[in-house]
N, CA, C and O atoms as CSV, one atom per row, in Angstrom:
chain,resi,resn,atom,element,x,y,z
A,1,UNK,N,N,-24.918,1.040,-2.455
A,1,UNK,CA,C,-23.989,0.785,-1.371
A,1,UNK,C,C,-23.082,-0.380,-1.746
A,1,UNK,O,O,-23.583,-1.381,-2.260
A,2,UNK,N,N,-21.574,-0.289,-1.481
A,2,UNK,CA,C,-20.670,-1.489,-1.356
A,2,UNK,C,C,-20.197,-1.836,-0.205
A,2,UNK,O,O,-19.512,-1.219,0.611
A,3,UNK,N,N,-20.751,-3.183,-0.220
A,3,UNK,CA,C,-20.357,-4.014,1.178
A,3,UNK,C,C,-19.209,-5.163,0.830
A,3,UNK,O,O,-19.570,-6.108,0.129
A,4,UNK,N,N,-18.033,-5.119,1.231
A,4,UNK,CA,C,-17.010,-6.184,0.892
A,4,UNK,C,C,-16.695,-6.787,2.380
A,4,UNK,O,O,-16.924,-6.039,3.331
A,5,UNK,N,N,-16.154,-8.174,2.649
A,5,UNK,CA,C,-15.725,-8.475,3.196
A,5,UNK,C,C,-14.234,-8.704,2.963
A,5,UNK,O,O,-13.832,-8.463,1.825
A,6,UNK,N,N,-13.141,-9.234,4.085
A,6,UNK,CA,C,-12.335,-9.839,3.698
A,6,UNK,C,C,-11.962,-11.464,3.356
A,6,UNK,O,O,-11.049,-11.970,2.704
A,7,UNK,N,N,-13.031,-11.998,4.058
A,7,UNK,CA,C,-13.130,-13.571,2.959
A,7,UNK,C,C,-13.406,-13.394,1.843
A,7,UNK,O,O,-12.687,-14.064,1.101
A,8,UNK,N,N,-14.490,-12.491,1.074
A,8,UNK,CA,C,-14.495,-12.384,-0.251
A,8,UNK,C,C,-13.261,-11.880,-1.406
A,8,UNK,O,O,-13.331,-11.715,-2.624
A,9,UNK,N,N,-12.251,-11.741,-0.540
A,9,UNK,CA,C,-11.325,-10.438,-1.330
A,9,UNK,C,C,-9.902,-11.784,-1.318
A,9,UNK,O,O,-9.307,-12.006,-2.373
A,10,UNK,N,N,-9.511,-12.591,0.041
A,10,UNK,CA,C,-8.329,-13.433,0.025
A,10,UNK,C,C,-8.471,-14.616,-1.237
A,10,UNK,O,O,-9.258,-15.561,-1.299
A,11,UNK,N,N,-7.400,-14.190,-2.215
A,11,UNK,CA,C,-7.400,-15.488,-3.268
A,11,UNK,C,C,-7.927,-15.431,-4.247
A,11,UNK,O,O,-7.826,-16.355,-5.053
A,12,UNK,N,N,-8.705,-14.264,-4.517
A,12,UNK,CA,C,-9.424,-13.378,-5.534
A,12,UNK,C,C,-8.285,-12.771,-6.374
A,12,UNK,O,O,-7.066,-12.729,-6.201
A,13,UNK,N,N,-9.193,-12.262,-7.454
A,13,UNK,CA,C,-7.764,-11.192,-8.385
A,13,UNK,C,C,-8.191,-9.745,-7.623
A,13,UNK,O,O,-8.059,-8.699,-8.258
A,14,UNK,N,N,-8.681,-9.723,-6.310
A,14,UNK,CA,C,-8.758,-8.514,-5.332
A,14,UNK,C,C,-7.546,-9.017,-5.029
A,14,UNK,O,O,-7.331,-9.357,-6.192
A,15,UNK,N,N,-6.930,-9.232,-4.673
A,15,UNK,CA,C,-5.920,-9.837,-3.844
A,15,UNK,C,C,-4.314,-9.743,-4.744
A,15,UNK,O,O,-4.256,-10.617,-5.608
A,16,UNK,N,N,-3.415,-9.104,-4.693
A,16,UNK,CA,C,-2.039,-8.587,-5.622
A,16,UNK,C,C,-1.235,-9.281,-4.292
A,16,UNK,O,O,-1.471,-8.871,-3.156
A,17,UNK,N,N,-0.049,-10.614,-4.609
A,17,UNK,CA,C,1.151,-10.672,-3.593
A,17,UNK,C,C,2.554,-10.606,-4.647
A,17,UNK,O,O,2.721,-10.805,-5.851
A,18,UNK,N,N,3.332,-10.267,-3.645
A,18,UNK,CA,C,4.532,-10.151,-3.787
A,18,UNK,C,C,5.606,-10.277,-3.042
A,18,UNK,O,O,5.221,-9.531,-2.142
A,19,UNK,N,N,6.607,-10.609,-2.707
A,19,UNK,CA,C,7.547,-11.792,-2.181
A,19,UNK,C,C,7.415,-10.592,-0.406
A,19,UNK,O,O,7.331,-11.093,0.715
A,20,UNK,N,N,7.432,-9.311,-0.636
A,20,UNK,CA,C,7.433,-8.759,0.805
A,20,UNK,C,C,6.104,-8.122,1.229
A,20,UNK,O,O,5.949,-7.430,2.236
A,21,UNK,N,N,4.980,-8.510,0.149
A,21,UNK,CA,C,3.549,-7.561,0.820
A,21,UNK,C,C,2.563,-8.403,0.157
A,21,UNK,O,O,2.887,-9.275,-0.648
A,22,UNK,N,N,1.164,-8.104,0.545
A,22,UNK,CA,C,0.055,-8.497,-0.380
A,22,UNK,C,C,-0.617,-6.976,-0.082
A,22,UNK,O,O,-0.419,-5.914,0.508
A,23,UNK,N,N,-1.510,-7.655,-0.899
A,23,UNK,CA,C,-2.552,-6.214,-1.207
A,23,UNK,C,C,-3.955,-7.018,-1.465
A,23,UNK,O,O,-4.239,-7.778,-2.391
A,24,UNK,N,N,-4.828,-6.554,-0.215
A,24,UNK,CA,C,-6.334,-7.025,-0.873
A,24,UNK,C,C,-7.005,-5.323,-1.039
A,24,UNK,O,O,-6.944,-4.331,-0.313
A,25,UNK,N,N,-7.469,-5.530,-2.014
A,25,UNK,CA,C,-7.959,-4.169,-2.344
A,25,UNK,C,C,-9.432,-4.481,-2.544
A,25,UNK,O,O,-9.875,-5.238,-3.408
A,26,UNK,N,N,-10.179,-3.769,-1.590
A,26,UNK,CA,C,-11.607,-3.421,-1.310
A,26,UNK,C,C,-12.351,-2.449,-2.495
A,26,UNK,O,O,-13.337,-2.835,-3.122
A,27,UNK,N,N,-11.814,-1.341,-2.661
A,27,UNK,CA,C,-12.387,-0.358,-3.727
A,27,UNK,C,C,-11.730,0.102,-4.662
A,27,UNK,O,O,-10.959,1.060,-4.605
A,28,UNK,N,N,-12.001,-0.571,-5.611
A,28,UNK,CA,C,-10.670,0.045,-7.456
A,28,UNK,C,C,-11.521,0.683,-8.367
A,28,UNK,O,O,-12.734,0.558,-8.202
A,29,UNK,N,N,-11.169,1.221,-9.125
A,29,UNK,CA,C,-10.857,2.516,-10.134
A,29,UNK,C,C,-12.673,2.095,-10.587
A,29,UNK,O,O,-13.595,2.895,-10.747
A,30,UNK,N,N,-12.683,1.616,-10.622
A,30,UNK,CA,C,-14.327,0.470,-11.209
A,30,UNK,C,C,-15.261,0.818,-10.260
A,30,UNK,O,O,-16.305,1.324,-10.672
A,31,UNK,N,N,-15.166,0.715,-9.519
A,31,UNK,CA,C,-16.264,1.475,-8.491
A,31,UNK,C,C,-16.767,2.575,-8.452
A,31,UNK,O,O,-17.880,2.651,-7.933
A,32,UNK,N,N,-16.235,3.603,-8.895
A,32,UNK,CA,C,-16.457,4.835,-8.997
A,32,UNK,C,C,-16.178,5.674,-7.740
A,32,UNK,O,O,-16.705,6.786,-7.769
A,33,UNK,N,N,-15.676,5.468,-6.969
A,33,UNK,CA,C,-15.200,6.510,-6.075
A,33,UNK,C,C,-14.591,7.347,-5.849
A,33,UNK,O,O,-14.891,8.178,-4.991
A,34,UNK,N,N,-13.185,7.392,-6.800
A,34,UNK,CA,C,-12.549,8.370,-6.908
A,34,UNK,C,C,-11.399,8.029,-6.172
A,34,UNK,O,O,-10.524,8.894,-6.214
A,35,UNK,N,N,-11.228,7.365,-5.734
A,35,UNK,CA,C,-10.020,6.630,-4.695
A,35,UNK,C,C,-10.233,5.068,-4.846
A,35,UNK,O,O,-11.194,4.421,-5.263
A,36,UNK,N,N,-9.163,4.744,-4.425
A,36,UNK,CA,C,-9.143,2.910,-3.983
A,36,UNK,C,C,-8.719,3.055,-2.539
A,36,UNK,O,O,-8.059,3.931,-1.981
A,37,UNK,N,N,-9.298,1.923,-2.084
A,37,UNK,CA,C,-8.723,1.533,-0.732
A,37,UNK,C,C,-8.608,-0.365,-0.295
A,37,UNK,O,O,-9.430,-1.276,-0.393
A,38,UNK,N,N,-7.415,-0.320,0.114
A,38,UNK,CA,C,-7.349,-1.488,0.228
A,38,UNK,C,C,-6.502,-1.641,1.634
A,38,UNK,O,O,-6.246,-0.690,2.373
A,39,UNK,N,N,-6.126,-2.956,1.863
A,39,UNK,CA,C,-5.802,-3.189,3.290
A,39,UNK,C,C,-4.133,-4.244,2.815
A,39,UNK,O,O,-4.144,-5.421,2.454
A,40,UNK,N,N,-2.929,-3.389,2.971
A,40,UNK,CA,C,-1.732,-4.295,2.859
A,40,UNK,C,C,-1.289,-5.141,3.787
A,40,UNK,O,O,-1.741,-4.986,4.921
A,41,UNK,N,N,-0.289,-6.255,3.545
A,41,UNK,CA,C,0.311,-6.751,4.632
A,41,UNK,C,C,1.701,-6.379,4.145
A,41,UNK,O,O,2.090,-6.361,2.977
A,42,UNK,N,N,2.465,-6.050,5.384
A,42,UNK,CA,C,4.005,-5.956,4.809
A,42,UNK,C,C,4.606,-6.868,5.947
A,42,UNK,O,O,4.829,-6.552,7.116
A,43,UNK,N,N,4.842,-8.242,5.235
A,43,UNK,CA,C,5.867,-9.126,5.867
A,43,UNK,C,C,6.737,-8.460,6.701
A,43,UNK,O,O,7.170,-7.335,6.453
A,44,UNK,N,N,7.101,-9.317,8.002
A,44,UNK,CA,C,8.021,-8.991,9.124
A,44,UNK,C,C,9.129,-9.291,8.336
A,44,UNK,O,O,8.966,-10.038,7.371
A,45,UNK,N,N,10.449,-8.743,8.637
A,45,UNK,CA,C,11.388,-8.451,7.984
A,45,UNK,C,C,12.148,-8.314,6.993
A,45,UNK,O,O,13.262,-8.794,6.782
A,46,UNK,N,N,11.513,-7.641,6.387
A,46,UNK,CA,C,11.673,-7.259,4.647
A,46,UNK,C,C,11.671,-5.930,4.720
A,46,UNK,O,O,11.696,-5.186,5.700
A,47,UNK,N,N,11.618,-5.589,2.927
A,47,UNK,CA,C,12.004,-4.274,2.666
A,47,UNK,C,C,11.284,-4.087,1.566
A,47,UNK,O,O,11.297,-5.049,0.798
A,48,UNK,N,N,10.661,-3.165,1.239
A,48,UNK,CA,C,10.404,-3.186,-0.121
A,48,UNK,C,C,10.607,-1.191,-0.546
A,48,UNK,O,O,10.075,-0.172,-0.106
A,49,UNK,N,N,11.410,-1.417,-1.351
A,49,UNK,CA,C,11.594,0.116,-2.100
A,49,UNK,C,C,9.989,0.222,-3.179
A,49,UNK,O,O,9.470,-0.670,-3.849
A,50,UNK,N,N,9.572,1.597,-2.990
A,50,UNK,CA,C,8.578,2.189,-3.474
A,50,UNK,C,C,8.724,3.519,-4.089
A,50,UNK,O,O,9.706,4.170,-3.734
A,51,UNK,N,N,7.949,4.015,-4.917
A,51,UNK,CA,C,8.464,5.255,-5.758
A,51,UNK,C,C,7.139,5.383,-6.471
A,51,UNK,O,O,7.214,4.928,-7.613
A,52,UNK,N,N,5.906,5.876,-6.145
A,52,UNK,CA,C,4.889,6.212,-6.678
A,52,UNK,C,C,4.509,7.216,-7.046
A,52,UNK,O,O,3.818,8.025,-6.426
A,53,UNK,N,N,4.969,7.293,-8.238
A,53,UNK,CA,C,4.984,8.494,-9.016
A,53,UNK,C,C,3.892,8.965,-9.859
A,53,UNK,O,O,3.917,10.023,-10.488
A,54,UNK,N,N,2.937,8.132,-9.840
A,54,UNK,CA,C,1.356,8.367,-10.429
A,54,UNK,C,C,0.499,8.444,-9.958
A,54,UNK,O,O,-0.509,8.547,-10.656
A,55,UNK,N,N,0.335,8.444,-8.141
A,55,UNK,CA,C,0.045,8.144,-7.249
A,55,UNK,C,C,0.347,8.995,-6.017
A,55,UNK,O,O,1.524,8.984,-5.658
A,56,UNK,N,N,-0.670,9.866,-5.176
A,56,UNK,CA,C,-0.284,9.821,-3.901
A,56,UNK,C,C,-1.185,9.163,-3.116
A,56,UNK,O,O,-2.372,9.051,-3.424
A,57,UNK,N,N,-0.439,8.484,-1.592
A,57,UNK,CA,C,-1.239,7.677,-0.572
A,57,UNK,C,C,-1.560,8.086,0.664
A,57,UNK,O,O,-1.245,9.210,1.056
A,58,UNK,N,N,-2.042,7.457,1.211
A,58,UNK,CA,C,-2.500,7.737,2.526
A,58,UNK,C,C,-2.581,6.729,3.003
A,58,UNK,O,O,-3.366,5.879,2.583
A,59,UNK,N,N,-1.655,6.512,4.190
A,59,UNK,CA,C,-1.692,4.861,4.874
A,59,UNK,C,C,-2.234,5.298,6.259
A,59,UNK,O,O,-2.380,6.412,6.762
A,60,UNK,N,N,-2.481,4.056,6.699
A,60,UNK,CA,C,-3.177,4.317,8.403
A,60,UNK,C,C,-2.893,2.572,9.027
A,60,UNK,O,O,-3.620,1.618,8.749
A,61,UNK,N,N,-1.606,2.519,9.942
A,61,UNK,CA,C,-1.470,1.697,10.390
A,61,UNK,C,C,-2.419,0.822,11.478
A,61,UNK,O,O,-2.955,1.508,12.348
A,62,UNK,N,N,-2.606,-0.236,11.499
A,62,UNK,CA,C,-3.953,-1.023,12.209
A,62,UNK,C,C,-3.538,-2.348,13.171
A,62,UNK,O,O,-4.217,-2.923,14.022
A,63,UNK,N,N,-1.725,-2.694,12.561
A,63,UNK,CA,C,-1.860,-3.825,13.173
A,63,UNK,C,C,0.148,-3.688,12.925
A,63,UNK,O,O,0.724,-3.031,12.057
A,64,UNK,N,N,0.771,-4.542,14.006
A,64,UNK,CA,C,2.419,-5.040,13.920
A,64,UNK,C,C,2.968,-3.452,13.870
A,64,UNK,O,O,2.401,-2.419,14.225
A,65,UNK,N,N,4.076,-3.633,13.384
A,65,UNK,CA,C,5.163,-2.444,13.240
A,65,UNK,C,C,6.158,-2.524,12.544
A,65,UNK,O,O,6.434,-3.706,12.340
A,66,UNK,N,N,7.033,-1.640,11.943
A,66,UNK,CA,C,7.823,-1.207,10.982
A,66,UNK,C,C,8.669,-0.133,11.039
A,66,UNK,O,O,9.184,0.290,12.074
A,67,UNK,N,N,8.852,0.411,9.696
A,67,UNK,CA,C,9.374,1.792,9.647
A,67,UNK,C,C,9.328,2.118,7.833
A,67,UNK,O,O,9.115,1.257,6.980
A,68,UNK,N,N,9.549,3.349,7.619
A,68,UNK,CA,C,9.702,3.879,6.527
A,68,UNK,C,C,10.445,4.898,6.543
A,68,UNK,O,O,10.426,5.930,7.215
A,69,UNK,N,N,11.285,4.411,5.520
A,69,UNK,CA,C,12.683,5.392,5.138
A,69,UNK,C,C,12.671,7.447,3.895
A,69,UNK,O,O,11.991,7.478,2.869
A,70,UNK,N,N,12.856,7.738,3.995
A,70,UNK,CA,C,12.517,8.660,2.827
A,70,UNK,C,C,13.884,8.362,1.950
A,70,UNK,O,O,14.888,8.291,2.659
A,71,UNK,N,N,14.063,8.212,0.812
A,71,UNK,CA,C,14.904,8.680,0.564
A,71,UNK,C,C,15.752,9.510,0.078
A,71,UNK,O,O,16.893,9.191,-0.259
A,72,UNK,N,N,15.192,10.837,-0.016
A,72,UNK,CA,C,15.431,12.126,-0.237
A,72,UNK,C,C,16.517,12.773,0.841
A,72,UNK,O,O,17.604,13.292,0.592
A,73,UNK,N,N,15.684,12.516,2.472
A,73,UNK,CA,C,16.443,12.808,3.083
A,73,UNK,C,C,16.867,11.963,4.138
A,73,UNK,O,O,17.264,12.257,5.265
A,74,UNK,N,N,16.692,10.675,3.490
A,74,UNK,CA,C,17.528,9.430,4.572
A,74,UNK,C,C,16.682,9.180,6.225
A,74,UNK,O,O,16.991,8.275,7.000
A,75,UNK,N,N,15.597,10.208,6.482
A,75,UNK,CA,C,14.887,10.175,7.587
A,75,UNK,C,C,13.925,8.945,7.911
A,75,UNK,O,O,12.944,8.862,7.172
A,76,UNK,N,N,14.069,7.902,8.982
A,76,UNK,CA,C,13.545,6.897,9.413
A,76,UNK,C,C,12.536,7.457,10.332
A,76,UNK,O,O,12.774,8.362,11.131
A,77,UNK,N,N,10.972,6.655,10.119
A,77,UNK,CA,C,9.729,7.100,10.825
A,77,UNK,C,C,9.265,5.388,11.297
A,77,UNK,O,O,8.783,4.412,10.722
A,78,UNK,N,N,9.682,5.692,12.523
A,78,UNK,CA,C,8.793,4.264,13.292
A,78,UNK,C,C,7.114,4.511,13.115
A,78,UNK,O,O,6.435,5.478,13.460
A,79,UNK,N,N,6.672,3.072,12.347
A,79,UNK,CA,C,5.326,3.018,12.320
A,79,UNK,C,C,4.637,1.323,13.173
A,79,UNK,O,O,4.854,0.131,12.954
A,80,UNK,N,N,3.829,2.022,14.095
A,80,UNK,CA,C,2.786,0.930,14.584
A,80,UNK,C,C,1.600,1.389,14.381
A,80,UNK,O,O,1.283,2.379,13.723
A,81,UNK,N,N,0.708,0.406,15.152
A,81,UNK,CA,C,-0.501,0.225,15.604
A,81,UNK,C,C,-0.763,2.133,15.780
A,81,UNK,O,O,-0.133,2.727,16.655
A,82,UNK,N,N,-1.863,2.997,14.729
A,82,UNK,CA,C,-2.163,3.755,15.581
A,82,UNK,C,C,-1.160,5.495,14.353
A,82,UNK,O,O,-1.296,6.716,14.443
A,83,UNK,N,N,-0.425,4.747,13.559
A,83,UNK,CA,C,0.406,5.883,12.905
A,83,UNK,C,C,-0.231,5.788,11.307
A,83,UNK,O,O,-0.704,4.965,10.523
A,84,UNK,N,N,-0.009,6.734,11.378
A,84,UNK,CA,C,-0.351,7.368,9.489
A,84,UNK,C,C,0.116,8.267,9.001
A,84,UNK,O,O,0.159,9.398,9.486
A,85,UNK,N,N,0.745,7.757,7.477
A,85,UNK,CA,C,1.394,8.785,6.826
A,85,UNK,C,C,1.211,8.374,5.459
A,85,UNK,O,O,1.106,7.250,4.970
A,86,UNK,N,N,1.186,10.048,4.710
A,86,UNK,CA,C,0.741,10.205,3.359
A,86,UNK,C,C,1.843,10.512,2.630
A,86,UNK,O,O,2.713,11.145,3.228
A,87,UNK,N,N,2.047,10.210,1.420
A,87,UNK,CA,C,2.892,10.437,0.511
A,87,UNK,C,C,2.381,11.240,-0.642
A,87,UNK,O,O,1.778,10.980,-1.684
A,88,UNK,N,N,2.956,12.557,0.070
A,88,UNK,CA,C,2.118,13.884,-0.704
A,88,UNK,C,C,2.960,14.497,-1.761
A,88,UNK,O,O,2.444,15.272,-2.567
A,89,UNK,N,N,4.402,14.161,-1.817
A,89,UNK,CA,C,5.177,14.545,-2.451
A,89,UNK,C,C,5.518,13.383,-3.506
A,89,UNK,O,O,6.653,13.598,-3.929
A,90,UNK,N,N,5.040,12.392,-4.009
A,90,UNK,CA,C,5.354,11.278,-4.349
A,90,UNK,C,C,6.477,10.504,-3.949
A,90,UNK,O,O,7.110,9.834,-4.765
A,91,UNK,N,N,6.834,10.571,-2.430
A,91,UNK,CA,C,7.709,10.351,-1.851
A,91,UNK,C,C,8.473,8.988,-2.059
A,91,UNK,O,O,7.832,7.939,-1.998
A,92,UNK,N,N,9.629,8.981,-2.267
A,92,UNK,CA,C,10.579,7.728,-2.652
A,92,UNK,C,C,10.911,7.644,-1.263
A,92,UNK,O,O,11.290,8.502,-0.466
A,93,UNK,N,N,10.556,5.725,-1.088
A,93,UNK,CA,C,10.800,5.556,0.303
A,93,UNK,C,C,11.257,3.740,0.416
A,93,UNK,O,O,11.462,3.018,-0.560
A,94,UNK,N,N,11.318,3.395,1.610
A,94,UNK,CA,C,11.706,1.991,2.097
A,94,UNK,C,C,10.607,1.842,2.979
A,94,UNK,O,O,10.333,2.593,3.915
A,95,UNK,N,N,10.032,0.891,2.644
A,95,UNK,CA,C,8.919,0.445,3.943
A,95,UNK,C,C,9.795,-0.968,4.401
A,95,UNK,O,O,10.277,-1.699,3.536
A,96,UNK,N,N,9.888,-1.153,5.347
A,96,UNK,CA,C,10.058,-2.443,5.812
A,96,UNK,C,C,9.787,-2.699,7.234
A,96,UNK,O,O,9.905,-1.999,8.240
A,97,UNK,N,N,9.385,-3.918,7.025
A,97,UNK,CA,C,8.798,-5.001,7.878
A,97,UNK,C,C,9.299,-5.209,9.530
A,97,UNK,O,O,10.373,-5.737,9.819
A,98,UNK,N,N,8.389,-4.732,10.471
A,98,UNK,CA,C,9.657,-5.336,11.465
A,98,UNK,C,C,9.467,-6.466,12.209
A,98,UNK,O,O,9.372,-7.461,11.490
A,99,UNK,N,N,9.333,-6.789,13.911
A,99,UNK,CA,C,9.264,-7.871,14.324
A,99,UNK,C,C,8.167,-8.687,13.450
A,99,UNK,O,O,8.417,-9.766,12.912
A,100,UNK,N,N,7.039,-8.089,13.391
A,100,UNK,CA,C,5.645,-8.832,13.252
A,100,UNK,C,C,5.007,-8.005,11.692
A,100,UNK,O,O,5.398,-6.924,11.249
A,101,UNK,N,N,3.817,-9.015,11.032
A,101,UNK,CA,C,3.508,-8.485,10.009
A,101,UNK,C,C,2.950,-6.831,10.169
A,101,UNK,O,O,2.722,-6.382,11.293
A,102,UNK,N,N,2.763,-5.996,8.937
A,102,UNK,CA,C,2.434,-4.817,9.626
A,102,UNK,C,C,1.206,-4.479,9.139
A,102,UNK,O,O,1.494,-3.766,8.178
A,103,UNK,N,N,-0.027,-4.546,9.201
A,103,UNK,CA,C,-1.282,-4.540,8.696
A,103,UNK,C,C,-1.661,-3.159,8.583
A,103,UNK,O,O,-1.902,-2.543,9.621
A,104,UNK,N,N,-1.775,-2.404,7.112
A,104,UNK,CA,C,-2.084,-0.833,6.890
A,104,UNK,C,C,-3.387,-1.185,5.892
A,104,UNK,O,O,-3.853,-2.092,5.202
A,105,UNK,N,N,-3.672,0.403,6.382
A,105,UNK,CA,C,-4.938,0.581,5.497
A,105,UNK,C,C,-4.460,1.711,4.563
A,105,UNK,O,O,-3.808,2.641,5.038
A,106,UNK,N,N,-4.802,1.657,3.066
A,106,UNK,CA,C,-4.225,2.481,2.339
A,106,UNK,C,C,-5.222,3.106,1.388
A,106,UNK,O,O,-6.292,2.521,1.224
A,107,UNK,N,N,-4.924,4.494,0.600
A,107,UNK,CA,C,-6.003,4.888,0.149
A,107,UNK,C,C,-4.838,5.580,-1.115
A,107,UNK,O,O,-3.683,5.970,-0.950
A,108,UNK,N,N,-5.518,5.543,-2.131
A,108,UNK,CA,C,-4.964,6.121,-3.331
A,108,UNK,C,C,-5.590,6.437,-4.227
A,108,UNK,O,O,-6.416,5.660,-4.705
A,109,UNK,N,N,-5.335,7.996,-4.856
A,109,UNK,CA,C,-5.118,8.667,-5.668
A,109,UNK,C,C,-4.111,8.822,-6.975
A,109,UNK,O,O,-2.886,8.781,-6.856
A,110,UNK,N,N,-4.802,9.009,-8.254
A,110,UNK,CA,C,-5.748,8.493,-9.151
A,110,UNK,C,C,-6.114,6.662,-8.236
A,110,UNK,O,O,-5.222,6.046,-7.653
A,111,UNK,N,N,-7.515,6.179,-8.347
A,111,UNK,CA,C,-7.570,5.020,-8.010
A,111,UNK,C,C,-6.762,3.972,-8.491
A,111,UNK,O,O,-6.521,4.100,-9.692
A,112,UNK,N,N,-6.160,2.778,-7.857
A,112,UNK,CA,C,-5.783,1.411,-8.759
A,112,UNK,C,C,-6.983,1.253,-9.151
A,112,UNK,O,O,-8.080,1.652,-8.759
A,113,UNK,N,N,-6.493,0.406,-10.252
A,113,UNK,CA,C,-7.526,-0.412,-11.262
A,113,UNK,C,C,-7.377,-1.777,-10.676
A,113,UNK,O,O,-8.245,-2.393,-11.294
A,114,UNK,N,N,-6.790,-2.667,-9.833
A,114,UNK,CA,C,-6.614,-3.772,-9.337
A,114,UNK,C,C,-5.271,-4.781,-9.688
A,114,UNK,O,O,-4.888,-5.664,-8.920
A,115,UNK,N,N,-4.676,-4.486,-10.925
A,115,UNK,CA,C,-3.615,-4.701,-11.384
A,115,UNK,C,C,-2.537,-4.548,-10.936
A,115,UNK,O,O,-1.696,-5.396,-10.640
A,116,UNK,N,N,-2.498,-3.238,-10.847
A,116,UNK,CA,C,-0.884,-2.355,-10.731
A,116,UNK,C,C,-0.345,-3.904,-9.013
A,116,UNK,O,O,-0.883,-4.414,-8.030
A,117,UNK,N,N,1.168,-3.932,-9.854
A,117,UNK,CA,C,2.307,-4.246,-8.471
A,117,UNK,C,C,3.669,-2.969,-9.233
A,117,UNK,O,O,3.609,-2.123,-10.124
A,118,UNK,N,N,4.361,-3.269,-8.645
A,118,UNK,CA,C,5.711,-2.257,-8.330
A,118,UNK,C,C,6.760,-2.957,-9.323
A,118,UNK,O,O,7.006,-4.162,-9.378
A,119,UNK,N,N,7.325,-1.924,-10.098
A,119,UNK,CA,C,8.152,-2.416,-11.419
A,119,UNK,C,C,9.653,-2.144,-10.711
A,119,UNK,O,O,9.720,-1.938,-9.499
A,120,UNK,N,N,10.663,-2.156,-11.426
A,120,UNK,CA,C,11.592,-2.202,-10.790
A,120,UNK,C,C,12.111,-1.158,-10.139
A,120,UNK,O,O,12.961,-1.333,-9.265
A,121,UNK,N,N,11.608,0.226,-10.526
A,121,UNK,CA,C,11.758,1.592,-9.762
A,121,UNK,C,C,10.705,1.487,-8.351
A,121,UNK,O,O,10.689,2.541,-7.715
A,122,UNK,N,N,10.296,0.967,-8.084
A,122,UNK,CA,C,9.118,0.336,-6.906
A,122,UNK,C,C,7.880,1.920,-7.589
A,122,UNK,O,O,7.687,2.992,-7.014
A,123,UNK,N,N,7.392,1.521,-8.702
A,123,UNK,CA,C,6.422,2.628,-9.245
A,123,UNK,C,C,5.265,2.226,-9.370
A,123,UNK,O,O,5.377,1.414,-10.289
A,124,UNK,N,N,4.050,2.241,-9.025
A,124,UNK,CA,C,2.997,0.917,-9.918
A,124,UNK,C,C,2.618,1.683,-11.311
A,124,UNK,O,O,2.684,2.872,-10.997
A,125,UNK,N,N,2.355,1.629,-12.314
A,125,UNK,CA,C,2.142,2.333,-13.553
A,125,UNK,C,C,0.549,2.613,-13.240
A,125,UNK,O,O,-0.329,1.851,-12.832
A,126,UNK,N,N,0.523,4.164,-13.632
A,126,UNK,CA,C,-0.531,4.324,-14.386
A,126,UNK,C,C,-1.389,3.666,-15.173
A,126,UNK,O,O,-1.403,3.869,-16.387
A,127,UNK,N,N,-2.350,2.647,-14.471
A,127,UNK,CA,C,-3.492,2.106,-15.815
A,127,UNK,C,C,-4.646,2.453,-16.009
A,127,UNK,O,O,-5.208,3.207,-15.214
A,128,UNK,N,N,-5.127,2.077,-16.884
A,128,UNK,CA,C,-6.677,2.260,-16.934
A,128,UNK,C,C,-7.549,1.012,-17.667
A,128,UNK,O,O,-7.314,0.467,-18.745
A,129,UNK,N,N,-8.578,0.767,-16.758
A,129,UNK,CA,C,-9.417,-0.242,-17.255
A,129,UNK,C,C,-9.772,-0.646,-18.707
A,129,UNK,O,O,-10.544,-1.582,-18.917
């Protein structure tokens, strides 16, 4: 059995930030599960372009509010407390931040290894331990 907290995970190399999100990640590629899951923050008013192309997700909003853009077809999806959406198509998108931080729970396929942040195409690369 794995039992994590989130005091054990803040300030750790569990823990990935970047100027509009952090990432504490609970379960990576090392665990053996077959997925990672971790818990993001996406700063209130920001933006961050994403493009995960090695990767599909599954988010499940828990806390604040936002939105996410597609950009395929320019379509805006209000997300709070209570919404979830997967990126089944390796969907190129805009997440950003709105009044308040937006606290998601995220799950991904192939797992992170704990490393990966977002290169300049907002992609995290493919790694392996």
């Amino acid at each position: 059995m794995i039992v994590r907290t989130i005091d054990e995970i803040i300030g750790t190399e569990n823990e990935t930030k970047a100027e509009t999100w952090s990432s504490r990640r609970f379960l990576l590629k090392k665990d053996g599960m077959g997925f990672s899951y971790s818990e993001t923050i996406i700063y209130a008013g920001t933006e961050t372009h994403i493009h995960y192309q090695n990767h599909l997700e599954a988010v499940y909003c828990v806390g604040g509010d936002g939105e996410i853009e597609t950009v395929a077809d320019g379509k805006v999806y209000p997300i709070k407390d209570g919404t979830m959406y997967a990126l089944d198509q390796h969907d190129e998108h805009y997440l950003r931040g709105g009044t308040t931080d937006m606290r998601l729970i995220c799950v991904f396929n192939p797992p992170l290894t704990g490393n990966e942040t977002h290169d300049e195409k907002g992609v995290y690369p493919l790694l392996v331990d």
